[in-house]
N, C-alpha and C positions, 0 to 999 in steps of 0.2 A: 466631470469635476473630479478633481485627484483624493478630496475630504474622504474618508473610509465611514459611513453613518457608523459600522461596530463601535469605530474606536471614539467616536465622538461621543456614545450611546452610552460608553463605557464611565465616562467624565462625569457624563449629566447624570446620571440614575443615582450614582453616589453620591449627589449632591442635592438630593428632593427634600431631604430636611430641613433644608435653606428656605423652602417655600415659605413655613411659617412666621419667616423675616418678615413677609410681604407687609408689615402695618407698618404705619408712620409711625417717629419714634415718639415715645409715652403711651404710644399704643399695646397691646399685644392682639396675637391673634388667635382664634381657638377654629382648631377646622374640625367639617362635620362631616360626614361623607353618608354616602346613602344603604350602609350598617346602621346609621344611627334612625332609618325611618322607621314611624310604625304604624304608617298606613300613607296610602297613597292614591290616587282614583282622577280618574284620564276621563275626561268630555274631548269626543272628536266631532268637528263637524265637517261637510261636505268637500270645505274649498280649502285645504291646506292650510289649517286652523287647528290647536286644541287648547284646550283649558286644562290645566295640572294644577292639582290639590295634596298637596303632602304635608304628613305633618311627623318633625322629628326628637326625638326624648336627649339635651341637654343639660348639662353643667356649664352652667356661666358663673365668672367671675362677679363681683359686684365691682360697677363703677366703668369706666369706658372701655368698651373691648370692639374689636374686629372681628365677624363670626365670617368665615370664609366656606358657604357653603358649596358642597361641591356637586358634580355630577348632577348638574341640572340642565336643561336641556340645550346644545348648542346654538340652537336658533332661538333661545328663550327672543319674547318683545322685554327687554328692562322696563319700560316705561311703566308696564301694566303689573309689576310684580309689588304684593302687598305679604308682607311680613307682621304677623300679631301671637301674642302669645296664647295657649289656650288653657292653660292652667298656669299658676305661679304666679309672680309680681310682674305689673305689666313694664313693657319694653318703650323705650323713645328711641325709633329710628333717626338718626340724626344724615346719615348719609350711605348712600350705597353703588355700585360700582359692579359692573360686568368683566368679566375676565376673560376673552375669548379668544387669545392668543396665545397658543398652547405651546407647552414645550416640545421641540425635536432638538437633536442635533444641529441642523440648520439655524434653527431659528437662535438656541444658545450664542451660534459662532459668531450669528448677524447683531448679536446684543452687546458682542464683544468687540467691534471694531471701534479702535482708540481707545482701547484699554490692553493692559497685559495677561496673557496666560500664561502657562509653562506647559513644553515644548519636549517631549517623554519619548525617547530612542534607545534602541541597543546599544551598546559601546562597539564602537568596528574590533577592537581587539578584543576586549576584557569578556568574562561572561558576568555583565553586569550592564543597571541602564545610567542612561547620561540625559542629567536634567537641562535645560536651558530658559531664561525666559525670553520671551519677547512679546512685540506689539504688534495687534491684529491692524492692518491699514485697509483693508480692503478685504469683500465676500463678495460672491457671486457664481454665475453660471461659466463663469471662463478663468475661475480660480481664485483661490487664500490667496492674500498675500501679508507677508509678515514681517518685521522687522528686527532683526536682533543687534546687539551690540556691536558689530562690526561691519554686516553687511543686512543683503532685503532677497527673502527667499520665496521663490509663487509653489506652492501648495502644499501639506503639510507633511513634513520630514518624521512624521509619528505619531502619538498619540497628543491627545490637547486634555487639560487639566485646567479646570476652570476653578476661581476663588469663592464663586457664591452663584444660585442661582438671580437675575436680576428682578426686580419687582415687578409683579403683573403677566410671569412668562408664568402658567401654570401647568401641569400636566394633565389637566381634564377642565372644560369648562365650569365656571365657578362665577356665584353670587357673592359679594364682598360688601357685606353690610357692618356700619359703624352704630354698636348700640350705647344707649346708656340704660344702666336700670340697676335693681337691687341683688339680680346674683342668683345663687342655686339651684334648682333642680328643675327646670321647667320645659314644658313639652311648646313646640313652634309648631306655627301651619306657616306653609306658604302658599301662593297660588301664584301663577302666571300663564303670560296667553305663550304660546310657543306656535314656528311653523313647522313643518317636516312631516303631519302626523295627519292622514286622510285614511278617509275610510268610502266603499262603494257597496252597495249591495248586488250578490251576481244569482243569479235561478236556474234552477233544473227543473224542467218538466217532461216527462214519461208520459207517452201515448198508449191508451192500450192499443190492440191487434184491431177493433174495430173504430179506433178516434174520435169516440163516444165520451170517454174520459180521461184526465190526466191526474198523476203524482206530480206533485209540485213540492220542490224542496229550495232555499233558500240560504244564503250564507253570507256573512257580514267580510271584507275583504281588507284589511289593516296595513297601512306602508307606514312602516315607522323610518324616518330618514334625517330624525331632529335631532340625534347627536347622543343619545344616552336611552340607557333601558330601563322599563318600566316593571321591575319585579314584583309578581304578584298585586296590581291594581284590580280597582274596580273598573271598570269601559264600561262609560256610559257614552251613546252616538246620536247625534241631532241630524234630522232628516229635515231640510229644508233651507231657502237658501238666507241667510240670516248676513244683517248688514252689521257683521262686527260685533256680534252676543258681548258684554262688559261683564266680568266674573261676576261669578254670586255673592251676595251678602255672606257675612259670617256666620249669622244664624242660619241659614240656610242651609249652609253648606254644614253645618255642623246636626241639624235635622236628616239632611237628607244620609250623610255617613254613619247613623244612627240604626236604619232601616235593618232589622234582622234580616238575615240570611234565609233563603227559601228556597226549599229543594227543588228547583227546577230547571228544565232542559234550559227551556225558551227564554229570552229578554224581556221582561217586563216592560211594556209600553204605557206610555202616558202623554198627555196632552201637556205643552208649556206653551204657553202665549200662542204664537200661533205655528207652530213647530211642533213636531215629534221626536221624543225622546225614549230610547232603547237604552234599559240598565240591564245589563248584563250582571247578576250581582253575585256570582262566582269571581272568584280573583284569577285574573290570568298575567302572563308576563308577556311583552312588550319587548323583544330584544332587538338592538340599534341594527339599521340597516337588514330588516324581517320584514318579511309577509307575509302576516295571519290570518285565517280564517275563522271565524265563530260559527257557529249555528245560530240560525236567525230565525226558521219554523220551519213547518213539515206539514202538507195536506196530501189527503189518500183520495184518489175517485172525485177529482171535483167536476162534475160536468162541462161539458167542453161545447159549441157549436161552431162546425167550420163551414165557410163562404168562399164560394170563387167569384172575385170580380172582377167584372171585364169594364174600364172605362173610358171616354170619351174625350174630345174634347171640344172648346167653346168656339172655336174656329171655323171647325168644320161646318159651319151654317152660316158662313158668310159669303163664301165664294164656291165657283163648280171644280167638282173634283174628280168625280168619276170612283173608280175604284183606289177606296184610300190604305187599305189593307189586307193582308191577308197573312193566315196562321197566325196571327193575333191570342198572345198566350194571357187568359185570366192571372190574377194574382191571386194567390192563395192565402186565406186568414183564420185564425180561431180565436175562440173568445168565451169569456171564463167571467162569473161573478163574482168581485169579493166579496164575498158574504157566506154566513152558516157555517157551521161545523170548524173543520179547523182553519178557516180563513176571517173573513170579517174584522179584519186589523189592521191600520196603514200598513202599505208597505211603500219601503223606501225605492227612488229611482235606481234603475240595474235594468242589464241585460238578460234579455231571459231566453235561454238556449234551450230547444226543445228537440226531442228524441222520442223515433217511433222504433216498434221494435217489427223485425222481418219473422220471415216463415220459420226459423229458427231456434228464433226467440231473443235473438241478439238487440241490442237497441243500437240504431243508425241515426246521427245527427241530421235533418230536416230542415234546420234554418233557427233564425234566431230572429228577435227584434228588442229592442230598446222599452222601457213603459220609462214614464215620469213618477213623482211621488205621485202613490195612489190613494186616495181614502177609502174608508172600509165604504162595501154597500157600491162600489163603482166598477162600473166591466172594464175588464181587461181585453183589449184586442191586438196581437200580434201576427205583424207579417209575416209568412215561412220564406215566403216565396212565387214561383211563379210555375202553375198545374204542366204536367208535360202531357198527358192524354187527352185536354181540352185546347180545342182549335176555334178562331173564331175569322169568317173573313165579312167585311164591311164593305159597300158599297152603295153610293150616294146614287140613285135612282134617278133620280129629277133634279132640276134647280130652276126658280125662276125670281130675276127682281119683282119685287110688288112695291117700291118705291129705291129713295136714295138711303135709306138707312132700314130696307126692312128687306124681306125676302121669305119666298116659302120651299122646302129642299124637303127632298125625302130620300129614307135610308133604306134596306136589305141587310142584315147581318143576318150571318150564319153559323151556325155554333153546334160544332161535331163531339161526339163523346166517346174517344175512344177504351174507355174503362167498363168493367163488366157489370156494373153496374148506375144504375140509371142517377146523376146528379144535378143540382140546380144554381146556375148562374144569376148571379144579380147585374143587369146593365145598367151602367150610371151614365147618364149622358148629360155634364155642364152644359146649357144654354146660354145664350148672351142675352141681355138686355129684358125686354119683355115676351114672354113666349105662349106658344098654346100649341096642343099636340092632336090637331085635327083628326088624321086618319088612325090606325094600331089596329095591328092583328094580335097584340098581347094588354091586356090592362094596365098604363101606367100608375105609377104617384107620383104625387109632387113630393119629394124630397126636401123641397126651398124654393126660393124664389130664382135660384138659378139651379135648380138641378132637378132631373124626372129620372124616375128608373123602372126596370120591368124585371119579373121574377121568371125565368126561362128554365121550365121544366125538361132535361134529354133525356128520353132512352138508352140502357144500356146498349152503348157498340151504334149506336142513333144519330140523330140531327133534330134539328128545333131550328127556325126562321121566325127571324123577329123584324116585321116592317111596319113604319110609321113614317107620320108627316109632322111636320111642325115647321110652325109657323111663328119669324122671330123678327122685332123691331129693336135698334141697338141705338 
């Protein structure tokens, strides 16, 4: 497009004073900007949701005014935004209006078609400029077009000079409330739901040298994408999956902003209906299009137990198979209580990335696995992965029908250890239908009603065989 943005940029910026035109006439308007807040404090929840609580110290007129407040968040929901006074004479919101069509260059020129601007060039001789007007007829991606006194020009021959900015074009998104009330010095809250603003929680856990225990460290993980920044708020974050939370009562919200400050690392956690809520109640900032991380806890030494498991499946004892595997790799798991000392607190759903450290002393990433929300007092179990020095080969021994829907099959697994030291595999083997485990050279359990397993002690650098029969109706 031939439009220059400098020179359009140039037009519009000189003219943001016009903004305050934006009321109908008998109205006036008083804009507030986010200099005028004096406290503010952000609820995020899981799913690209938050709740914003701001409240800011004006002068109002008495009698019908426009308050045009600004820098609030571009994805605000309007519907859900509630305006009350917290000190001073109270306010009658009579009407209010979102503004969300921002000024550019562009969008000025696109406000101007079938109207006149004036038309700003050099003089080809003179060293002076040469003004013109004319009428915009057409914007777009294939060019201005304009019309002046004599003839019709496509793209512009200079700079454009516009007469006003037009109503509703703003330069940051903007709340446009119509009040009436008595006037003076009074301080607003507002609150609205906005999207843009998620949070996740992500985990560090440290192995030590023998994976007896782990450091478990945790951090709150912030995308602000809603269109404006949050300077110095409170963050407070709801863990859990919540069908549309509807703002807090006034009192409430005016209790809970109350809460003196407390010297601490950690977020304060609390129970709310059936959610969890983390106050963070240091102030932090919030800036548009960021990714923050909090501190969310910290535990030293927490006891760890790791399991290899090797399992099965429900198939395999319907039909003959002969040899159904082999090198067959357990999956590797550890698992951690939450509870005592520095844990014993929900924690919220996150990825928890764990690292062991080598002969060096380095830490090596290990694997990772996912938890859901956790309640305190609940084990944590995560997958690393899958053991490289443990081997297992299986083979189906026997088969034979004992009717049309039963059968009795027997297995041979073999499970080698090639680590220097001696470890124990768990075998889980799904059954179908109704089952019973006749023969075993290892002591099963029942697991359920569809699942047995055996605990298979190796020797370092060793083998361990594990053979049993069972016997199943489906």
């Amino acid at each position: 497009m031939a439009i220059e943005a400098s020179r359009l940029a140039v037009g519009a910026l000189a003219l943001l004073p016009a903004l305050l035109q934006a009321a109908e006439p008998g109205e006036r308007e008083i804009a507030s900007t986010a200099a005028e807040r004096t406290a503010i404090a952000v609820t995020i929840y899981n799913d690209d949701l938050a709740l914003v609580r701001e409240r800011r110290q004006l002068e109002l007129p008495t009698g019908l005014n426009r308050l045009a407040l600004r820098e609030v968040a571009a994805l605000m929901k309007p519907e859900t935004a509630l305006l009350q006074a917290v000190s001073g004479p109270p306010l009658t919101v009579i009407e209010q209006n979102f503004d969300f069509d921002l000024l550019t260059p562009q969008k000025l020129l696109d406000k101007y078609v079938g109207r006149r601007v004036t038309v700003i060039r050099p003089h080809p001789t003179l060293d002076s400029e040469k003004r013109e007007s004319a009428t915009v007829l057409a914007t777009g991606s294939g060019g201005t077009v304009l019309r002046f006194a004599d003839r019709i020009e496509t793209g512009v021959p200079g700079r454009l000079a516009f007469g006003e900015v037009p109503a509703n074009l703003r330069e940051r998104p903007t709340l446009s409330v119509l009040l009436d009330g008595a006037g003076g010095q009074q301080e607003i809250e507002l609150t609205y739901l906005t999207a843009g603003l998620s949070w996740r929680a992500d985990y560090v856990a440290l192995l030590d040298r023998q994976g007896k225990t782990l450091d478990l460290s945790g951090w709150v993980t912030l995308n602000n994408r809603s269109g404006t920044e949050y300077r110095q708020a409170r963050i407070q974050l709801v863990a859990g999956n919540v069908n549309r939370v509807a703002p807090r009562a006034a009192a409430e919200t005016k209790a809970a902003a109350a809460v003196a400050p407390r010297a601490l690392i950690w977020p304060r956690e609390e129970a709310i209906s059936d959610y969890h809520l983390y106050d963070f109640e240091r102030p932090s900032t919030i800036a548009d299009n960021q990714i923050k991380q909090l501190a969310l806890l910290s535990a030293g030494r927490v006891p760890v137990v790791r399991e290899y498991l090797l399992t099965g499946a429900d198939y395999y004892y319907r039909e003959r198979y002969g040899q159904i595997g082999q090198k067959l790799k357990p999956s590797v798991f550890i698992e951690f209580d939450n509870r005592g000392g520095e844990l014993g607190r929900p924690l919220p759903a996150g990825i928890v990335r764990v690292y062991a450290r080598d002969s060096q002393g380095t830490a090596q990433f290990v694997g990772e696995d996912r938890i859901e929300h956790t309640a305190k007092n609940e084990r944590l179990r995560l997958r690393l992965g899958e053991a490289f020095d443990i081997t297992a080969d299986r083979t189906q021994t026997a088969f034979r029908r004992t009717g049309d829907r039963s059968a009795e099959t027997s297995f041979r697994i073999e499970l080698r250890n090639g680590k220097n030291e001696a470890v124990r595999v768990r075998v889980l083997e799904p059954l179908p239908g109704d089952w019973e485990i006749s023969q075993e050279t290892h002591k099963s359990k029942r697991e359920s009603a569809r699942a047995a397993s055996w605990l298979i002690d190796i020797p370092a650098e060793g083998r361990s065989v594990l053979e049993y029969t069972a016997q199943v109706r489906w």
